[in-house]
DRENROLO-296773 format. One record per residue (C-alpha): residue number from 1; residue in one letter; chain; x, y, z. Coordinates in steps of 0.1 Angstrom, whole numbers, plus 5000, padded with zeros to 4 digits. Example, Ala and Ser with C-alpha at 12.3 -4.5 7.8 and 13.67 -1.06 7.14 Angstrom:
! DRENROLO-296773
VEXFI  pos  code  unit  c1  c2  c3
VEXFI  1  A  A  5123  4955  5078
VEXFI  2  S  A  5137  4989  5071
This chain:
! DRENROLO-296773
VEXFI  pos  code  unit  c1  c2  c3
VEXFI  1  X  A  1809  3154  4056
VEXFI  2  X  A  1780  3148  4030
VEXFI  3  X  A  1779  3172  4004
VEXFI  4  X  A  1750  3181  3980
VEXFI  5  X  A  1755  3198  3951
VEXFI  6  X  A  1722  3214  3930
VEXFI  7  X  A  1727  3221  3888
VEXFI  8  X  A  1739  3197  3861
VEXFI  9  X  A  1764  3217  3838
VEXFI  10  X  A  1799  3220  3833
VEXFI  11  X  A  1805  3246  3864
VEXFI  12  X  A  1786  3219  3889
VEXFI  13  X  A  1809  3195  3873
VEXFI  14  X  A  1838  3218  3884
VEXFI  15  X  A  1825  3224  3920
VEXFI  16  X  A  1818  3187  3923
VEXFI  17  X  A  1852  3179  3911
VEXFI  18  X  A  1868  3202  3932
VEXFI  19  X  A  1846  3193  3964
VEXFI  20  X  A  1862  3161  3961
VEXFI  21  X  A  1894  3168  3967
VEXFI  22  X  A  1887  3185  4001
VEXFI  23  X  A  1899  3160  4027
VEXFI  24  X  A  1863  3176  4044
VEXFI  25  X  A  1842  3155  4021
VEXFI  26  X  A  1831  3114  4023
VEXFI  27  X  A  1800  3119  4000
VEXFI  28  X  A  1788  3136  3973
VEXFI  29  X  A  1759  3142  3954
VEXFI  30  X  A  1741  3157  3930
VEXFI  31  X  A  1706  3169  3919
VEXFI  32  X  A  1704  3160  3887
VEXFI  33  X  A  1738  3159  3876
VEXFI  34  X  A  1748  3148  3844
VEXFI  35  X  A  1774  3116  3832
VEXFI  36  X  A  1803  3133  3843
VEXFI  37  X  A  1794  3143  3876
VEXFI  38  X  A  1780  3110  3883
VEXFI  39  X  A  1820  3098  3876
VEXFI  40  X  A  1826  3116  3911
VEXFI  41  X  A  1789  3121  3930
VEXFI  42  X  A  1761  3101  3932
VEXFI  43  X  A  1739  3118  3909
VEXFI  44  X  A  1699  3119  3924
VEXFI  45  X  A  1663  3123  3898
VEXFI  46  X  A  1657  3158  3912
VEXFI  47  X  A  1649  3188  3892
VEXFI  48  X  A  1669  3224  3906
VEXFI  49  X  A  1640  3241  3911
VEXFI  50  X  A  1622  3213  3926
VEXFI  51  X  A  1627  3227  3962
VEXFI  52  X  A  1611  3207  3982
VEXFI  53  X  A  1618  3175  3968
VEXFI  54  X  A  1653  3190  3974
VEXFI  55  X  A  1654  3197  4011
VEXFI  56  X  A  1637  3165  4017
VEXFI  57  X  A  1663  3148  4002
VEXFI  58  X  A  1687  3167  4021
VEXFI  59  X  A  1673  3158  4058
VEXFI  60  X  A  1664  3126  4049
VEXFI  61  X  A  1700  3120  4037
VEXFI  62  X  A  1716  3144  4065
VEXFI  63  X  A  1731  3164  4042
VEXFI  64  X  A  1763  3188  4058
VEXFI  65  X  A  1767  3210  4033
VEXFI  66  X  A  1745  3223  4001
VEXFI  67  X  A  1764  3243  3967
VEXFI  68  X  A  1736  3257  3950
VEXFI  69  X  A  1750  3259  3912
VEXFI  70  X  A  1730  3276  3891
VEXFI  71  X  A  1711  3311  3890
VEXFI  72  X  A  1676  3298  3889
VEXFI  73  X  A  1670  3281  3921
VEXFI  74  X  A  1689  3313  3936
VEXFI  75  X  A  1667  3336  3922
VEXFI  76  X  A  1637  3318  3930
VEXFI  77  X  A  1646  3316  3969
VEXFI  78  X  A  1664  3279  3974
VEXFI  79  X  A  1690  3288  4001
VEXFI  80  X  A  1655  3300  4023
VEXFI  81  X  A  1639  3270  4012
VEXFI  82  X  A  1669  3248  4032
VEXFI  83  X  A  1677  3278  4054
VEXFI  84  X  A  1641  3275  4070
VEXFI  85  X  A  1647  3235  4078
VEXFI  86  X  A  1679  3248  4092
VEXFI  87  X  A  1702  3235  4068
VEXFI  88  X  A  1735  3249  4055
VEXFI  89  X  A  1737  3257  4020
VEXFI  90  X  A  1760  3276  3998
VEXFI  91  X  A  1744  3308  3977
VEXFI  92  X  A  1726  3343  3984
VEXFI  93  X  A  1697  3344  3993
VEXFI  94  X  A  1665  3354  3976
VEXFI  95  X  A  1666  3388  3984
VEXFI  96  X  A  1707  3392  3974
VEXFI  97  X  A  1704  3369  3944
VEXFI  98  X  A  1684  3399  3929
VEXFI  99  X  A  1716  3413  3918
VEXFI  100  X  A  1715  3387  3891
VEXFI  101  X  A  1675  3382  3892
VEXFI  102  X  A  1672  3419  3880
VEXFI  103  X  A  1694  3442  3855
VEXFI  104  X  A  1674  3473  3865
VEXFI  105  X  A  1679  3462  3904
VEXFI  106  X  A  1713  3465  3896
VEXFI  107  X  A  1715  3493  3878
VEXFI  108  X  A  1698  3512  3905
VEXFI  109  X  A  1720  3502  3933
VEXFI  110  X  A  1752  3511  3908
VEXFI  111  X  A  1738  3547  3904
VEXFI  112  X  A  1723  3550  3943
VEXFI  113  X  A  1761  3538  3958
VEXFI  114  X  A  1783  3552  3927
VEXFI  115  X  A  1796  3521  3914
VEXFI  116  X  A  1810  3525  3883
VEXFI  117  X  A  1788  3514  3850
VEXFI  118  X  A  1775  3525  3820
VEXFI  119  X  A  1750  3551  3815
VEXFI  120  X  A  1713  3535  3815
VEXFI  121  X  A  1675  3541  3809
VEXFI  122  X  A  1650  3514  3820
VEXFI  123  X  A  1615  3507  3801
VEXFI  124  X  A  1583  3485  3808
VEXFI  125  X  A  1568  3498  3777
VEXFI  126  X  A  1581  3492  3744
VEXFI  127  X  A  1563  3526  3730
VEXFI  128  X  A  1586  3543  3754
VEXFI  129  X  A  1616  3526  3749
VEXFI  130  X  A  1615  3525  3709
VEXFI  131  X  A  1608  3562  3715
VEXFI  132  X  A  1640  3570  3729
VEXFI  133  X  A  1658  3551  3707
VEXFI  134  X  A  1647  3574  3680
VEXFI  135  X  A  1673  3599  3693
VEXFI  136  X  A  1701  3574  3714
VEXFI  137  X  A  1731  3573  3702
VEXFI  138  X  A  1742  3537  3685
VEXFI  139  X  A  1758  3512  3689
VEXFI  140  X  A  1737  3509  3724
VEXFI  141  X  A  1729  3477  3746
VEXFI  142  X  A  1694  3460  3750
VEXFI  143  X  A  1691  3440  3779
VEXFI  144  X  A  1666  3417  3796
VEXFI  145  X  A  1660  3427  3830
VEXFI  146  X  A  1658  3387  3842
VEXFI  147  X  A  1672  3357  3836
VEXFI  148  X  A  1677  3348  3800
VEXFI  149  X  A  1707  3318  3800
VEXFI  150  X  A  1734  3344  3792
VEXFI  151  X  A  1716  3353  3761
VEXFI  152  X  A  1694  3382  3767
VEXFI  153  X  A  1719  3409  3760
VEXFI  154  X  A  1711  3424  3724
VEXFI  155  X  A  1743  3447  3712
VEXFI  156  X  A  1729  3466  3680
VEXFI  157  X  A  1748  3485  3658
VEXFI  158  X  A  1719  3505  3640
VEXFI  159  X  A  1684  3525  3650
VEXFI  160  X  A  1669  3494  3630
VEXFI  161  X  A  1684  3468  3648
VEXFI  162  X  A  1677  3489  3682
VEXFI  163  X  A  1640  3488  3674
VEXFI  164  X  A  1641  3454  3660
VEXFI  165  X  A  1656  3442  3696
VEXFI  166  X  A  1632  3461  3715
VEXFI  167  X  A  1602  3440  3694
VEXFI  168  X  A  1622  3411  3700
VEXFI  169  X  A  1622  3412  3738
VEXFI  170  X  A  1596  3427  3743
VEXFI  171  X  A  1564  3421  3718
VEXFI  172  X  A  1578  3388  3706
VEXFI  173  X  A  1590  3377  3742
VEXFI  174  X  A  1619  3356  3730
VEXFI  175  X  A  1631  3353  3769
VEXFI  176  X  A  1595  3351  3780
VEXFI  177  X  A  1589  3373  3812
VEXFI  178  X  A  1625  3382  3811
VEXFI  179  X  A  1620  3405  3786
VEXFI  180  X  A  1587  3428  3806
VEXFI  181  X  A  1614  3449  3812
VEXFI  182  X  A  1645  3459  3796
VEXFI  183  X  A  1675  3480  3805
VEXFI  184  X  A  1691  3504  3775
VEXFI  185  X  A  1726  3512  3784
VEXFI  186  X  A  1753  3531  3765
VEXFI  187  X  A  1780  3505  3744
VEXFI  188  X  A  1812  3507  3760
VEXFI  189  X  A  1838  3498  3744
VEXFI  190  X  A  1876  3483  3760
VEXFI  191  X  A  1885  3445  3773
VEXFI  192  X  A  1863  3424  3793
VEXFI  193  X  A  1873  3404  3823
VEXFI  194  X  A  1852  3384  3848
VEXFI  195  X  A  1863  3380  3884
VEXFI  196  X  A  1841  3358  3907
VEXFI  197  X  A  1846  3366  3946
VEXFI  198  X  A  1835  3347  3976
VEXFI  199  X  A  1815  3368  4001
VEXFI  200  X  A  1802  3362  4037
VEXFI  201  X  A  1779  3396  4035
VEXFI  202  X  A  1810  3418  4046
VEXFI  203  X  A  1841  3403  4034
VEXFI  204  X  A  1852  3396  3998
VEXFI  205  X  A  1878  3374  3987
VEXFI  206  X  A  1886  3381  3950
VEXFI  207  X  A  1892  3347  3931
VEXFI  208  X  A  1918  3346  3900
VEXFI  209  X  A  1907  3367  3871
VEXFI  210  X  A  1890  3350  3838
VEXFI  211  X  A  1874  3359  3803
VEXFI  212  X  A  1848  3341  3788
VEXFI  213  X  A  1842  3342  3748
VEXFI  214  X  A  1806  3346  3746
VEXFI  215  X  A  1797  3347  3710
VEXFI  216  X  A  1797  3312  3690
VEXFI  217  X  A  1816  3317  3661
VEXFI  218  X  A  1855  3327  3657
VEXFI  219  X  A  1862  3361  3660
VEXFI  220  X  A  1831  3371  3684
VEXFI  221  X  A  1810  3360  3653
VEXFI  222  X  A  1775  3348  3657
VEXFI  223  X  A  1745  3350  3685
VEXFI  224  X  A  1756  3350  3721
VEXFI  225  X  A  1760  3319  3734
VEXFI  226  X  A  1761  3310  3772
VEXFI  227  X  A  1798  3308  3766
VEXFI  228  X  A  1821  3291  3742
VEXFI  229  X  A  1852  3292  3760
VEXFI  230  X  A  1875  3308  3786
VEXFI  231  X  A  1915  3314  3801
VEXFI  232  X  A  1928  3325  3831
VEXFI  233  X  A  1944  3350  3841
VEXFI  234  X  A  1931  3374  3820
VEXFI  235  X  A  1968  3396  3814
VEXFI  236  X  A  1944  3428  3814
VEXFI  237  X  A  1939  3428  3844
VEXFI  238  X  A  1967  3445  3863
VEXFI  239  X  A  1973  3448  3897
VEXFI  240  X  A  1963  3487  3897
VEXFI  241  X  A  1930  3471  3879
VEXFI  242  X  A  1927  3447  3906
VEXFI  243  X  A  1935  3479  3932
VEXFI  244  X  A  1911  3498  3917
VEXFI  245  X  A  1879  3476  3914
VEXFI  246  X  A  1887  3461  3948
VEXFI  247  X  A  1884  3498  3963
VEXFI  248  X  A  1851  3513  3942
VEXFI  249  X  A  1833  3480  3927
VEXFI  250  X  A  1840  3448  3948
VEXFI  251  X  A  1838  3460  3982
VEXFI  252  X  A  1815  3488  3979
VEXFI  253  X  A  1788  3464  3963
VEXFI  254  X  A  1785  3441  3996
VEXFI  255  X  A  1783  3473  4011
VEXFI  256  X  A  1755  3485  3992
VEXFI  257  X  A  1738  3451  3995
VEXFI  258  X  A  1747  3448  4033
VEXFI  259  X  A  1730  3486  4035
VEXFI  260  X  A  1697  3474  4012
VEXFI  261  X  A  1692  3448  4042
VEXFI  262  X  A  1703  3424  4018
VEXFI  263  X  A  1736  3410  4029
VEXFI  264  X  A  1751  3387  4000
VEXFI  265  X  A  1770  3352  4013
VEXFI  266  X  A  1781  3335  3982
VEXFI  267  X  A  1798  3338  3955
VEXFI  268  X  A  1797  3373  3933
VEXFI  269  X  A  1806  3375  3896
VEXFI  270  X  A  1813  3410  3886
VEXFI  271  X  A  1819  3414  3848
VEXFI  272  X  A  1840  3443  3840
VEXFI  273  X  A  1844  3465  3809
VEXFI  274  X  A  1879  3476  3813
VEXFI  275  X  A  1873  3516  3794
VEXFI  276  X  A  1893  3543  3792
VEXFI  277  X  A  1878  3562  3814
VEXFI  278  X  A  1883  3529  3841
VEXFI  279  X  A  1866  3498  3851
VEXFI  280  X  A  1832  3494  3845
VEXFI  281  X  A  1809  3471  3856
VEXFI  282  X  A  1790  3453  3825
VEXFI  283  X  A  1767  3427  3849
VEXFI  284  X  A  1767  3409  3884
VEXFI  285  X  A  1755  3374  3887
VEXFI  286  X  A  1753  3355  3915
VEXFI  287  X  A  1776  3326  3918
VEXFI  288  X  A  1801  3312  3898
VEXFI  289  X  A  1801  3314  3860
VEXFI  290  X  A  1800  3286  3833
VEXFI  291  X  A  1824  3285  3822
VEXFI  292  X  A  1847  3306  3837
VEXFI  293  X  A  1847  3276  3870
VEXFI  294  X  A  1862  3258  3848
VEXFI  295  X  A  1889  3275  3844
VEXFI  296  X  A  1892  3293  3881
VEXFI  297  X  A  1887  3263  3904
VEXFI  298  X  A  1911  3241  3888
VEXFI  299  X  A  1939  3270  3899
VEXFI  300  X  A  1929  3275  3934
VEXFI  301  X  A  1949  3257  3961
VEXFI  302  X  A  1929  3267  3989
VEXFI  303  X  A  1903  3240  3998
VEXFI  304  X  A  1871  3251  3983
VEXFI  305  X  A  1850  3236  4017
VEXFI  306  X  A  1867  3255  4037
VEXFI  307  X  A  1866  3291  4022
VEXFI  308  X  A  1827  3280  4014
VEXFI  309  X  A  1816  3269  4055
VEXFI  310  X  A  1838  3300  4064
VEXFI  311  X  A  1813  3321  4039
VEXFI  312  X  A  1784  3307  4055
VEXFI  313  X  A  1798  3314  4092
VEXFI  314  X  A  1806  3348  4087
VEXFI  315  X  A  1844  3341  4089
VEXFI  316  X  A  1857  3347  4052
VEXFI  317  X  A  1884  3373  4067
VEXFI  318  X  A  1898  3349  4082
VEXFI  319  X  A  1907  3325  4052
VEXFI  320  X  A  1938  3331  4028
VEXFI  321  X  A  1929  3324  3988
VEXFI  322  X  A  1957  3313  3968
VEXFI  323  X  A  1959  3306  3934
VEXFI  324  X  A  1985  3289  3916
VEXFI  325  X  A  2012  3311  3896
VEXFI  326  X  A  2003  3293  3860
VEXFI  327  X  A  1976  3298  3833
VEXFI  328  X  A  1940  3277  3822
VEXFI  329  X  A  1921  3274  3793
VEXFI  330  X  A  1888  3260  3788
VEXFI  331  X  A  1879  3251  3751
VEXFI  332  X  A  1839  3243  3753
VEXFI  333  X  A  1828  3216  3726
VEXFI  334  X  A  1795  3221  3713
VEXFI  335  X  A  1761  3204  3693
VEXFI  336  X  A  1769  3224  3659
VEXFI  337  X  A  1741  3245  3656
VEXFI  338  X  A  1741  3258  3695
VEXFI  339  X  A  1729  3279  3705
VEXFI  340  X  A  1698  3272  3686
VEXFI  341  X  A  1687  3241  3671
VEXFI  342  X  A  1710  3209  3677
VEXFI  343  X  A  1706  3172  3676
VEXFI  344  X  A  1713  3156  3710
VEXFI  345  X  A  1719  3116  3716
VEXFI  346  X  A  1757  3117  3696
VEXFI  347  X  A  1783  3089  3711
VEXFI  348  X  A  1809  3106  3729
VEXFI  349  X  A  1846  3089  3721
VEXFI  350  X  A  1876  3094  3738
VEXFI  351  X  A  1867  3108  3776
VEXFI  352  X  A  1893  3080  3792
VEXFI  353  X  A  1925  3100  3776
VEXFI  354  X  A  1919  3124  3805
VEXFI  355  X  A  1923  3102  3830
VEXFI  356  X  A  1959  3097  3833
VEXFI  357  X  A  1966  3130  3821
VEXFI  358  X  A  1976  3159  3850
VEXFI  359  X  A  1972  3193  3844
VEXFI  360  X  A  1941  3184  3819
VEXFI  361  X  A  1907  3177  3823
VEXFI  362  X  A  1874  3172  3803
VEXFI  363  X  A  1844  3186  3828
VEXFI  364  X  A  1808  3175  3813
VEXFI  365  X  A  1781  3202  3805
VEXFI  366  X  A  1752  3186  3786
VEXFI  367  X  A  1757  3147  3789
VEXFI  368  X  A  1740  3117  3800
VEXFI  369  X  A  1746  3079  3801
VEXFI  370  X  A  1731  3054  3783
VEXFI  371  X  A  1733  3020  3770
VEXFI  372  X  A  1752  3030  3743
VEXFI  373  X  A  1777  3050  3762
VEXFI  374  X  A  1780  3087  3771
VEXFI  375  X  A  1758  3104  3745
VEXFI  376  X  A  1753  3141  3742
VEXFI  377  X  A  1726  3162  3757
VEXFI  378  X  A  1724  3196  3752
VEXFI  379  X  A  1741  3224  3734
VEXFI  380  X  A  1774  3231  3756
VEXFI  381  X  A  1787  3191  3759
VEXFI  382  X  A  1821  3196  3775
VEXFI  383  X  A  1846  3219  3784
VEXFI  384  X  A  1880  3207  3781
VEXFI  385  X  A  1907  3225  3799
VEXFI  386  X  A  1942  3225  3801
VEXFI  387  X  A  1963  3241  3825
VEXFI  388  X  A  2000  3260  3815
VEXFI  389  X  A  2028  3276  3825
VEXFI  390  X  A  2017  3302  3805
VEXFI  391  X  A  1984  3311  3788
VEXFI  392  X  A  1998  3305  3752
VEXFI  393  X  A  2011  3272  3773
VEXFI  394  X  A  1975  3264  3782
VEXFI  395  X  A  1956  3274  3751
VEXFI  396  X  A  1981  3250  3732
VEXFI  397  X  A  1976  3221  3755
VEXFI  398  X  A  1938  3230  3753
VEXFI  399  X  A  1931  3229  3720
VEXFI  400  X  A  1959  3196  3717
VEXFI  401  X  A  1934  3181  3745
VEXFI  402  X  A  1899  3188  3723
VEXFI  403  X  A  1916  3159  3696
VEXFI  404  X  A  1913  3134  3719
VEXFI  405  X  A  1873  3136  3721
VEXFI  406  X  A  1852  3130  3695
VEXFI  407  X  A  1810  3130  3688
VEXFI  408  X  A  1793  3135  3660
VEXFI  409  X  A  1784  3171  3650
VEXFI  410  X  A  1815  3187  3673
VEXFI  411  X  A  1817  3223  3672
VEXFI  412  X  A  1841  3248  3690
VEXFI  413  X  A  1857  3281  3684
VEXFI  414  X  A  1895  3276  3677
VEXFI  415  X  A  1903  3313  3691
VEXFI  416  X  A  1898  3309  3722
VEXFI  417  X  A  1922  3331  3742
VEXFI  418  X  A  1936  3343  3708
VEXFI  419  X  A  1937  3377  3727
VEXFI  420  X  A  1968  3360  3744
VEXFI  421  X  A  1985  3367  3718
VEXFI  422  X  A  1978  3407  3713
VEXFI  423  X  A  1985  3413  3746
């Protein structure tokens, strides 16, 4: 079958990567793609949210099978876009990718079907919500109600730095439109663990659990970042976690979509806040994280194809996940200065080590080719990951594996997974 993939970071690089290992597949591509994924698809000049330059190319090229990547084309309505030519494609709908579109959507359908989060006020005025900060307790939680790259979560530890975040998304618009409204939610405080699940708008299949490190400096130092680096399994999450969130969070969120007449088929990423008083949910996007992929696909045994057509048929139930019984880590190497200003354009050296190498691998987020080589091109430029018997296995193989590349202005965290070794 001919397989399209939409996005051009690290995670599409992971879905590509693992799309071509299922005996299904003869041809890939990928709209735009980026240096790596053109090492394994046949990258194509299309923009994500160019939709329908997209489902042209699709019919024109009779296209089997579409993996939408990334959140924006979701949100914006893609999978009807190539659902309406009667294509298959991979990814909730418009009306499902809300979840992820909208914090306060979210929120709402936590509090109308008792999923556990955290306590929460929404505001479109910034009067109003500077008002109740006045009297809120701190530290509280500022979010975005759209899309914001990761970033438009504002943790502040003071009344000043409350009303200075509320100015910030609101008045100043750092997220644009993202920012009209904003969600204040109560700081909870405990471990965090992500768990992506596949979905056919009744079933879920929970994948492996991961944690992502979003901040960009050692010791969750710095601005948030889209994510600096991740491991899998997280060792938090126990099996009467796993028990638990599969009984009140997982399930009963399709449910509660399935009941808004907005069935989700894709892939759910719940992100937990594991509290004392239970698991919490912190945020649901919808479809697989960057760059927790990195670290989850290259641990499933199941053929990705497979469990993906079965999402789109309505036949998940009927498909067995399995995992393998080791450990991943994904160190991501960075433009230093990320995530705000960074030079792109920087010779990448070093790449061909992972060829030979099993068990390791070097998936591209923000490259391109050119003359002079692979050159950087973005903020995120790789995530190199490792697998391991164990996770201190991995995360030592990892960060062995980040030596062998080398650009100019490299930056990573070197704790990535450090919590490993509290656990």
């Amino acid at each position: 079958m001919k397989v399209l993939i939409v996005g051009s970071g690290g995670r599409e690089h992971t879905i590509a990567w693992a799309a071509a290992k299922s005996p299904k597949v003869d041809k890939i591509y990928c709209a735009p793609g980026n240096a790596g994924i053109g090492q394994v698809a046949e990258c194509v000049a299309i923009g994500a949210m160019e939709f329908d330059k997209l489902v042209a190319f699709a019919k024109e090229n009779e296209i089997d099978f579409t993996i939408i990547g990334m959140d924006d084309p979701l949100v914006g309505g893609v999978v009807d876009a190539f659902e309406a030519e009667g294509l298959r494609v991979f990814g909730p709908r418009k009306n499902a990718a809300i979840i992820e579109g909208s914090k306060a959507f979210s929120k709402d359908l936590m509090k109308k079907y008792n999923i556990p989060t955290a306590a929460y006020e929404t505001f479109t005025s910034p009067e109003a919500a500077m008002e109740y900060l006045q009297t809120a307790k701190m530290p509280i939680v500022l979010k975005a109600d759209g899309l914001a790259l990761g970033k438009g979560v504002l943790i502040c530890q003071t009344r000043e730095e409350a009303l200075e975040g509320v100015k910030t998304l609101m008045l100043d618009k750092q997220f644009g439109t993202a920012g009209d409204t904003i969600v204040v939610e109560e700081f909870m405080t405990g471990r965090e663990v992500s768990v992506l699940a596949f979905c056919d708008g009744k079933t879920v299949k929970c994948m492996t659990s991961a944690q992502d490190h979003k901040r960009a400096k050692d010791g969750d130092q710095g601005l948030n970042t889209g994510g600096m680096g991740t491991f899998s399994p997280s060792p938090f999450y126990t099996e009467e976690v796993k028990a638990f969130c599969e009984k009140y969070i997982y399930q009963p969120t399709i449910d509660a979509m399935a009941a808004e007449g907005r069935p989700f088929t894709g892939v759910l990423f719940t992100g937990l806040m594991l509290t004392e008083d239970g698991p919490k949910v912190l945020e649901y996007n919808a479809r697989f994280g960057d760059p927790e992929t990195q670290v989850v696909l290259p641990r499933m045994k199941t053929d990705m194809i497979e469990v993906m057509e079965a999402c789109v048929d309505g036949r998940l139930a009927d498909i067995e996940l399995e995992f393998e019984d080791n450990a991943a880590v994904c160190v991501v190497l960075a433009s230093d200065g990320y995530p705000l200003a960074y030079e792109k354009g920087k010779v990448i050296e070093g790449l061909d080590t992972f060829a030979d190498k099993d068990g390791y691998y070097v998936f591209h987020a923000g490259t391109k080719n050119t003359e002079a080589g692979i050159v950087t091109n973005g903020g995120r430029v790789l995530g190199v990951t490792a697998k391991g018997a164990t996770l201190k296995e991995a995360r030592a193989n990892a960060y062995e594996a980040t030596k062998w590349v080398s650009f100019e202005n490299k930056y990573m965290r070197n704790d990535i997974g450090k919590a490993i070794d509290e656990a």
